[in-house]
Phi, psi and omega in degrees: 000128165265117166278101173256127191256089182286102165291117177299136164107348182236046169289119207256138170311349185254357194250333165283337209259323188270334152307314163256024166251323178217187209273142158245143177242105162331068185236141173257136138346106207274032173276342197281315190313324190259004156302289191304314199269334153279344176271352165298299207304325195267010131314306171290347175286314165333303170281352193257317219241020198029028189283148179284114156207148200307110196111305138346289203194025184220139174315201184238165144066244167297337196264033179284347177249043173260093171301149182215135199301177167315289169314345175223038186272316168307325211278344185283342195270328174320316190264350155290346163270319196296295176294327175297325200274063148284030167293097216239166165127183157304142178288155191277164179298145157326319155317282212302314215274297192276336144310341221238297185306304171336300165315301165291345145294324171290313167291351156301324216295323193297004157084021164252014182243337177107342196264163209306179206258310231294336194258352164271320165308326182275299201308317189305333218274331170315309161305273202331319192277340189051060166270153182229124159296161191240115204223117204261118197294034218148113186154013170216157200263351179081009178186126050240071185069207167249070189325295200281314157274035166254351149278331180281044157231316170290323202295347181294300186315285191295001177092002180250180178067202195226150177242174183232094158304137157025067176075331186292103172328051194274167174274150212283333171297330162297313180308306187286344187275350184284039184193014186050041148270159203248168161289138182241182178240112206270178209260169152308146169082000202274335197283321205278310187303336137293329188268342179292137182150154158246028192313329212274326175323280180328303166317293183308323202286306210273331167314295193308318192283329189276323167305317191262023141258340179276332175286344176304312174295308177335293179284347173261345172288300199307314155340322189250002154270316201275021160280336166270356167260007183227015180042062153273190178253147184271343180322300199274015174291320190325134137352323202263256168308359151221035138300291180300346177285312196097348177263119150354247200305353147252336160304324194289304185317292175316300169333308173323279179303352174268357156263013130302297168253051163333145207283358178293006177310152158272287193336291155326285181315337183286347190243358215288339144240089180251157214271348168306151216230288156252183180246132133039107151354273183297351177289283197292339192228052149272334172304310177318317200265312168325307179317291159310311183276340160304313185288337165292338195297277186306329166279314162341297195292315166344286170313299191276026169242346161294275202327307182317329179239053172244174157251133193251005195260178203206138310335152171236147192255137167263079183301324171280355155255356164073052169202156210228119191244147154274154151216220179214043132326004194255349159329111189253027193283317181282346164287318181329286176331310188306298214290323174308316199276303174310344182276338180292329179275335200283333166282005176235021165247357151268325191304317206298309166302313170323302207283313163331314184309310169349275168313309096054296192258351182275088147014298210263324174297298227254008190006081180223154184272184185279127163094034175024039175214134164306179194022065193289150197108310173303310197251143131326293185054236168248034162332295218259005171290343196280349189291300173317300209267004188256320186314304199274351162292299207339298164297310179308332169306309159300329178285331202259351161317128151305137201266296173352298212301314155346123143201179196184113222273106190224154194076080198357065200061004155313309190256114205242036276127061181247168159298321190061003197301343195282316192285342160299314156309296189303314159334323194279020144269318163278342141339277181319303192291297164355286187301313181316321226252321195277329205260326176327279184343309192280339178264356182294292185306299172325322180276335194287310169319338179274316181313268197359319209266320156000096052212029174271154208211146158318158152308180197279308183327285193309255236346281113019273163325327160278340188272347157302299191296309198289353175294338228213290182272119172270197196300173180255088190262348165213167174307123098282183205288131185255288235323308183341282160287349149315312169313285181333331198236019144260350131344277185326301173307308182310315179295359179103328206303288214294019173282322182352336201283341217250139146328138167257002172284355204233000165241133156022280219243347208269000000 
């Protein structure tokens, strides 16, 4: 259980990264209450002095110059989570549900939206309690934010919709009464001021982000084994050469591998004068191409650790001017970007991987025998996994098409201008799987490449790496059923191990 004590706004890449791996526990900063409870008085001050303003006492979207009367200003915000919650698709995960409300408590908290304390409390006791709204992946546009599922995330408060209890489907009113919580009725602005927002975009983008660092790592352990399963050169690691280009984040990259691929090798020393000259491309440029997916990395993460602690909602209260703005901060185009730019890094560190796999099985490249298995014509070997890791860059290639470049005009043209950010997001897990799947594929080979090499041996770190994997898989020494193994060792990537391997100064989230 992570206990997070929420300063609003300073929430940290690394307190998102423990949110969304474990249950959490909620307690705010009581420094937060009384922000939050003056930007309520100047919504009531608003209605009490009868001034118009949007969201408030005013329709929504096309209807903003439909004034509503006093009397219906709760029954109006009821019915914008009600109409608004049009979602359809698969529910999003329990994870995923408990980043994406966090995120609207932190951006509530910051007092620039008007709703009541009382309505931040409840949203905490949804987390705290692990009550989960039950919220259908599909149905928003990244602007006027992600309106419909953050009505399905409101509609739980009011008693509507469905929750995810302890594994259990309930209806919301079953749901808020198993944790002693009651339905609540919410005030002016508070309905609009839930839906406005870029939680679930953010979410998905900063998932997206946590998948493409752990393959990042991932891909510089298996990378620096197959530079010892194909007897490459430590040459293009030097130091030296990449100081003189100058980009950060390929001087950092190189580094990895050269606290990988230490001078302690049997292996390296066994080729040390051998007549080859250069290596491969996907050998020889990974500091170079890794590197380009570290500065996506790092600007990605940038973007999205402002947005987690900005406000996205629309009208925004200026408590100390007594003023009310409409704007468009609830606009997601930079997570879209943010989202964009990580799919370009998750798809080209499996392209990278893929053309290694290649290489791998190529005989006359990797002086390995072919398909990486003895007797070969008998045996297969991973002829057709490397065809699985060719697939599966391919589809990513389709997938990493900008989602941004997208809009489509809704609220009869009002809002005429979107983002596309959610579905940019939400790509980047099957993206991520893609890669897991391609690099799983490269460490089977890579460990096969290394036996090969026997009894000459790696540094203790590759060791160390191999021997995780050799844990889980043994040598391929005949055709068997592969999937197995293929699963097993997207495991392995998928779980995180190898970041151990990476400075945690030099990645993001770690």
């Amino acid at each position: 259980m992570f206990s997070l004590h929420l300063v609003p706004g300073k929430l940290s890449l690394q307190d998102l990264r423990r949110i969304k791996d474990e249950k959490t526990f909620i307690t705010l900063d009581e420094g937060a209450s009384n922000k939050i409870n003056k930007a309520n008085e100047t919504i009531l001050n608003i209605i009490k002095d009868d001034r118009t303003v949007y969201g408030v006492n005013t329709g929504f979207g096309l209807l903003a110059n439909t004034k509503i009367a006093k009397e219906d200003l709760e029954d109006l915000q009821r019915r914008i989570v009600l109409s608004h919650s049009a979602g359809i698709g698969e529910y999003i995960p329990n994870d995923s549900v408990r980043l994406m409300i966090t995120l609207k408590i932190n951006s509530l908290s910051l007092a620039y939206s008007g709703i009541r304390l009382k309505v931040i409390l409840a949203l905490i006791n949804l987390v705290n309690n692990e009550i989960y709204p039950c919220i259908p992946k599909k149905g928003s546009v990244g602007a006027s934010g992600d309106l419909a599922p953050l009505a399905h995330m409101s509609a739980i408060l009011l008693g509507y919709g469905y929750v995810n209890y302890k594994g259990e489907i309930l209806k919301a009113k079953d749901g808020l009464k198993k944790v002693g919580m009651q339905p609540i009725v919410l005030g002016a602005k508070e309905g609009l001021a839930l839906l406005n927002g870029t939680q679930l975009s953010t979410t998905f983008s900063l998932e997206g982000l946590f998948y493409a660092e752990d393959l990042f790592s991932s891909a510089i352990v298996i990378g620096s084994m197959c530079v010892e399963a194909v007897l490459g050169s430590r040459a293009p690691f030097d130091e030296r050469v990449h100081k003189i280009r100058g980009h950060q984040t390929q001087i950092d990259t190189a580094k990895m591998y050269r606290d990988l691929l230490e001078d302690t090798s049997k292996i390296s020393q066994s080729h040390k004068n051998c007549t080859r000259v250069q290596d491969p491309y996907s050998i020889r440029c990974q500091p170079q191409v890794m590197g380009a997916c570290l500065s996506q990395i790092r600007n990605s993460a940038q973007t999205l650790l402002t947005e987690a602690n900005g406000v996205t909602d629309n009208p925004l209260i200026f408590v100390d001017e007594q003023d009310v703005i409409s704007g468009g901060n609830f606009h997601a185009e930079p997570i879209a970007f943010a989202s964009d730019n990580l799919a370009l890094a998750i798809s080209e560190i499996g392209a990278l991987s893929e053309r290694r796999m290649a290489l791998l099985v190529d005989k006359h490249l990797s002086q390995l025998p072919p398909f990486l298995v003895n007797n070969g014509g008998m045996n297969s070997g991973f002829m057709i996994a490397q065809v699985t890791a060719a697939a599966l860059a391919s589809e990513n290639k389709s997938l990493a098409y900008p989602s941004s470049v997208d809009s489509l005009p809704t609220s009869a043209n009002q809002e005429d201008h979107v983002s596309m950010a959610t579905y940019a997001g939400r790509r980047l897990k099957d993206m991520a799987e893609n890669t897991a799947g391609i690099l799983g594929i490269e460490l089977l080979a890579t460990a096969q490449g290394m036996d090969f090499r026997a009894p000459n041996l790696s540094t203790d770190k590759i060791e160390e790496a191999k021997k995780i994997i050799r844990e889980k898989v043994d040598f391929y020494d005949e055709d068997r059923y592969f999937t197995d193994d293929i699963e097993a060792a997207m495991k392995v990537v998928q779980s995180g191990i190898y970041n151990k391997f990476i400075d945690k100064n030099l990645i993001p989230s770690f």
